[in-house]
C-alpha positions as CSV (number, residue, x, y, z in Angstrom):
1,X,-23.6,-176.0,114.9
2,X,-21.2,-178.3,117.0
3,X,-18.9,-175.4,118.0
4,X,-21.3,-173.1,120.2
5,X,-18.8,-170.7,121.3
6,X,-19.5,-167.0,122.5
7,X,-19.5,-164.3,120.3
8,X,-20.7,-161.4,118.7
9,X,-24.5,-162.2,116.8
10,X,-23.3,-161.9,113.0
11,X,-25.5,-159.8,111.0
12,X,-27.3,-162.6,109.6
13,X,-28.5,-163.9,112.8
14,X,-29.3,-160.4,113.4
15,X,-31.6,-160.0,110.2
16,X,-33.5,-163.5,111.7
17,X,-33.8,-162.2,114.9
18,X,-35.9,-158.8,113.3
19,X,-37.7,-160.9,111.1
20,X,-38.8,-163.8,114.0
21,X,-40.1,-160.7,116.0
22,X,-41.8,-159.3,113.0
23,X,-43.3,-162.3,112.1
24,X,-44.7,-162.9,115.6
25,X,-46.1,-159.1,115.9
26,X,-47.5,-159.5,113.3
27,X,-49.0,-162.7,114.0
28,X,-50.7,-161.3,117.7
29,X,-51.8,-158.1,115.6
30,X,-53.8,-160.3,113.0
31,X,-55.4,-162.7,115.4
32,X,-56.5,-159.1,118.0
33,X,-57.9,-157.3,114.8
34,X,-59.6,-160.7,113.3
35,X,-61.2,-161.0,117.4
36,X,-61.9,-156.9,117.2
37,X,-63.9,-156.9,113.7
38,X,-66.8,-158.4,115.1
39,X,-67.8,-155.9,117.6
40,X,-67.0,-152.8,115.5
């Protein structure tokens, strides 16, 4: 990690990158549906 030079995201940081954004949609959709079950 001591080199931070600029290049092209490897696949790997790639794969992260879906899976932090899944993890965080998914995350905002649970809490919206657990604050919408009450009032349907």
């Amino acid at each position: 990690m001591a080199k931070n030079e600029k290049k092209k995201k490897s696949t790997f940081q790639k794969i992260t990158m879906v899976i932090v954004w899944l993890m965080l949609i998914i995350t905002v959709g649970a809490v919206v549906l657990s604050s919408l079950v009450p009032f349907m």
